[in-house]
N, C-alpha and C positions, 0 to 999 in steps of 0.2 A: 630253275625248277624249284618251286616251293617242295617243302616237306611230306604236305598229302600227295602233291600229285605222285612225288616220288614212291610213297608206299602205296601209292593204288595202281602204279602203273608195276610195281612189284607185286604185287596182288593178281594183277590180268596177268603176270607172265608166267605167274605159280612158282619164283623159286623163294627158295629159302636166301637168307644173307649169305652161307656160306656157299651157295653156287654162285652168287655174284661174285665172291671174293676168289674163290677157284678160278673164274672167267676172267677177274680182272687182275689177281696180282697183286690186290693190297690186304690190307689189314684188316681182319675180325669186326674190328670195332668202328666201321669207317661206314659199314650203312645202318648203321645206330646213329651216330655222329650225323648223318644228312637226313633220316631219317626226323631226329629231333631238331633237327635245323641247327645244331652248335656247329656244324660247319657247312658251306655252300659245296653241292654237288658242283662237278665241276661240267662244264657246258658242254663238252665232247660224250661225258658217262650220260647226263642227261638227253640227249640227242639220242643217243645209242637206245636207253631206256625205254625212250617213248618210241623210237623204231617198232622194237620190237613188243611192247605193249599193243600198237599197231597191229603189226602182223599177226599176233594170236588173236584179235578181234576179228580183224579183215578178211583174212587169208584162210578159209576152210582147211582142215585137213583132209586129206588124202580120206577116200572111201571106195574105190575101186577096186583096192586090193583085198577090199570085204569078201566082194561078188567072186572071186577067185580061189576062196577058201584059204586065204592067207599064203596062197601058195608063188613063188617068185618065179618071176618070168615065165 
């Protein structure tokens, strides 16, 4: 995963670095680091990435529970 694609598919998923880093376990400074390309994303986090960059494109959200008045079950 080049660099852009890295921060636009971070872009479509709207987190910030530190909820990547929350989800993943590593360090602060590690999607700056892939970000700038001084270090290669690794193929599993890239994969995952574009998943779910994916899915917040593809994948509508929910709006039924609009019609309901927000109300559960």
């Amino acid at each position: 995963m080049t660099p852009d694609k890295f921060a636009a598919a971070m872009k479509t998923i709207g987190w910030k670095d530190a909820e990547l880093c929350r989800r993943l376990g590593c360090d602060s400074n590690l999607p700056t680091r892939w970000r700038r390309g001084a270090s290669p994303v690794p193929a599993d986090v890239a994969a995952w990435v574009q998943d779910l960059a994916w899915a917040v494109q593809n994948i509508p959200p929910p709006v039924e529970w609009r019609r309901s008045g927000g109300k559960k079950g």
